[in-house]
C-alpha positions in Angstrom: -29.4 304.3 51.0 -31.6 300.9 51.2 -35.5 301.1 50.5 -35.6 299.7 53.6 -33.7 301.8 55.9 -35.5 305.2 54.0 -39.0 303.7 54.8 -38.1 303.3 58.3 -36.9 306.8 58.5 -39.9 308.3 57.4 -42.2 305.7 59.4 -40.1 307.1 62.8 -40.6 310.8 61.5 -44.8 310.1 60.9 -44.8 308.2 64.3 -42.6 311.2 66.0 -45.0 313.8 64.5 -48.1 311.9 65.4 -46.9 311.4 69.2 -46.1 315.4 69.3 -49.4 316.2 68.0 -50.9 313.8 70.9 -52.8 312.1 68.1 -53.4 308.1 68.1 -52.7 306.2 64.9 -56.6 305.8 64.4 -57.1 309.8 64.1 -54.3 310.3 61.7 -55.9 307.8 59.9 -59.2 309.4 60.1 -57.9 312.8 59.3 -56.1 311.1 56.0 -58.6 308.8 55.3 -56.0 305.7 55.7 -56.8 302.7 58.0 -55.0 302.6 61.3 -53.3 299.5 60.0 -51.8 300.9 56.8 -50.6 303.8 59.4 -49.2 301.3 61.6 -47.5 299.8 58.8 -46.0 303.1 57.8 -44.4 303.7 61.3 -43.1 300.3 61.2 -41.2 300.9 58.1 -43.1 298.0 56.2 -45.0 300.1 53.5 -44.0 303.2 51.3 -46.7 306.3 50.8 -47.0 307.5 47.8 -45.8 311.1 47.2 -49.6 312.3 47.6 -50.0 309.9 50.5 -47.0 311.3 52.4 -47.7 315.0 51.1 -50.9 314.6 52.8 -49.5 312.9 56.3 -47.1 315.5 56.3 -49.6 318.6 56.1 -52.1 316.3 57.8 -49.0 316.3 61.0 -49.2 320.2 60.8 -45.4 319.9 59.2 -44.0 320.9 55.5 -42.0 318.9 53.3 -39.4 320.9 53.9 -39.1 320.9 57.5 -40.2 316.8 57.5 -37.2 316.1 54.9 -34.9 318.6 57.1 -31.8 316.9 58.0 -31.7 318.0 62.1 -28.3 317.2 63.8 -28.6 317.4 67.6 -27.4 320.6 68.6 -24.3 320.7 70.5 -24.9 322.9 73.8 -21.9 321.6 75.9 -18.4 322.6 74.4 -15.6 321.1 76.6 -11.6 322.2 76.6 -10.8 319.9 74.0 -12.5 321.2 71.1 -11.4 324.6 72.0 -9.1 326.6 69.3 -6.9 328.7 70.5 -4.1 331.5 69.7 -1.1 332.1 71.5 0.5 335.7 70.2 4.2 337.1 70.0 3.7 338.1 74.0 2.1 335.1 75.5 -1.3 336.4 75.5 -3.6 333.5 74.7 -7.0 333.4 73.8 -9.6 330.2 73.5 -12.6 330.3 71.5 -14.8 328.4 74.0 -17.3 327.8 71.4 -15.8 326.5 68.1 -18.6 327.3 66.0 -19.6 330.2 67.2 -19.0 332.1 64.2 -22.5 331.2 63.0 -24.6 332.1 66.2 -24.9 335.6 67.1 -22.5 336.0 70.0 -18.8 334.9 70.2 -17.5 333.9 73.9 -13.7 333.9 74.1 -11.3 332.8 76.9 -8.8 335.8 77.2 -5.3 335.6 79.7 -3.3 338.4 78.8 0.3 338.6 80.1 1.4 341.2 82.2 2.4 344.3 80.9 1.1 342.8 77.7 -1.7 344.5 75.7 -4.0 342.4 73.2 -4.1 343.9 69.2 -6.3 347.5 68.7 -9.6 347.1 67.3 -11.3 348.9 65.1 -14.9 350.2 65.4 -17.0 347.5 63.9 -21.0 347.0 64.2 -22.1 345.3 67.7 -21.4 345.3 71.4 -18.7 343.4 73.6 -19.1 342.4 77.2 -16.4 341.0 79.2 -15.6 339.6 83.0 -12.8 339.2 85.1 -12.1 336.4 86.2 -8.8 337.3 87.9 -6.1 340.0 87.5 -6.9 343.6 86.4 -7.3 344.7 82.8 -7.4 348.8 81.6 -9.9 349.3 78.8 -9.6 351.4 76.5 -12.7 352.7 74.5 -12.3 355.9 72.5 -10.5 358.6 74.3 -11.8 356.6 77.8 -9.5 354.5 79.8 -11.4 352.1 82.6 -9.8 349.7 85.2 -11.7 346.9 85.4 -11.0 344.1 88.3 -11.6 340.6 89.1 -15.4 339.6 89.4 -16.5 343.1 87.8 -17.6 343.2 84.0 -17.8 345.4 81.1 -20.5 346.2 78.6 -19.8 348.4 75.3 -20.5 349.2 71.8 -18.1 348.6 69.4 -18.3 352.0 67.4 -15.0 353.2 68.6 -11.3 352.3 69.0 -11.0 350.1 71.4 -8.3 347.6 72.9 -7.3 345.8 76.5 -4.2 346.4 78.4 -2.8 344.6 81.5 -0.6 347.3 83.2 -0.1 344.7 86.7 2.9 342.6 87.5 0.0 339.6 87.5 -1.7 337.9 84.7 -5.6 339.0 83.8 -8.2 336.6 82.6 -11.6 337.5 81.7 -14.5 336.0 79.8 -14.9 338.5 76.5 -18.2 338.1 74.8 -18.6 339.4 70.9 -22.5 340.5 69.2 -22.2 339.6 66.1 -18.9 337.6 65.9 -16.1 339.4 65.3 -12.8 338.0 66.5 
């Protein structure tokens, strides 16, 4: 990376701090004892601190080194249809992971149509809770020894800590919104 092209990074992240902090170049310069125009210059990208200059802007800007040198990519909050993944099994039964990288959050929203007289794979009890909602059709869940019929636009809520799997027992197709804490699927 160019000289140039670094010192304008770190001019934009002094200027970005300073703006969030409400303060004006004049009293970052006071509090670092700088001149407004060698702080002006930084944010301009046309001068390079030294490592105690910038150590001192930085703690100066209530930040740390490590969280001013942090490389941030914008989170992604919008997940649309085509960056889905998704899994057809041996019955038709397709599932969509509506949030590709949900693995590392701490839910896992899935996109669940299960065939009719189809029946997804058991589970295994396993730490967390799931929540789902039907969307349309009826599902039969079964948690432990319980069986419960749930319907379009009602929901389910359990913990994990048993055997548990989904059944579609209708003539119809089900869909349902199923919602993993921690991710498990």
């Amino acid at each position: 990376m160019e000289t140039d092209s670094v010192n304008r990074q770190i001019g934009k992240k002094i200027r970005d701090l300073r703006n969030q902090k409400g303060l004006t170049q004049q009293e970052l310069a006071d509090r670092t004892e700088l001149t407004k125009g060698y702080i002006s210059q930084l944010e301009h990208g046309l001068a390079a601190p030294s490592v105690i200059t910038l150590l001192d802007l930085i703690e100066c800007l209530g930040s740390t080194p490590s969280e001013f040198f942090a490389e941030n990519e914008p989170e992604q909050v919008v997940f649309s249809e085509n960056g889905f993944f998704e899994k057809f099994d041996d019955e038709g039964n397709h599932i969509q992971w509506i949030v590709p990288t949900a693995q590392k959050n701490m839910m896992e929203p899935l996109l669940v149509v299960v065939q009719p007289h189809c029946r997804l794979e058991d589970d295994t009890p396993h730490e967390g809770e799931e929540f789902g909602f039907v969307l349309s059709g009826r599902i039969r869940l079964h948690l432990g020894e319980r069986q419960y019929i749930v319907k379009a636009g009602e929901s389910f809520y359990y913990k994990a800590d048993r055997d548990h799997y989904i059944e579609n027992t209708t003539a119809s197709p089900a869909k349902f919104v199923w919602v993993s804490t921690p991710p498990s699927f």
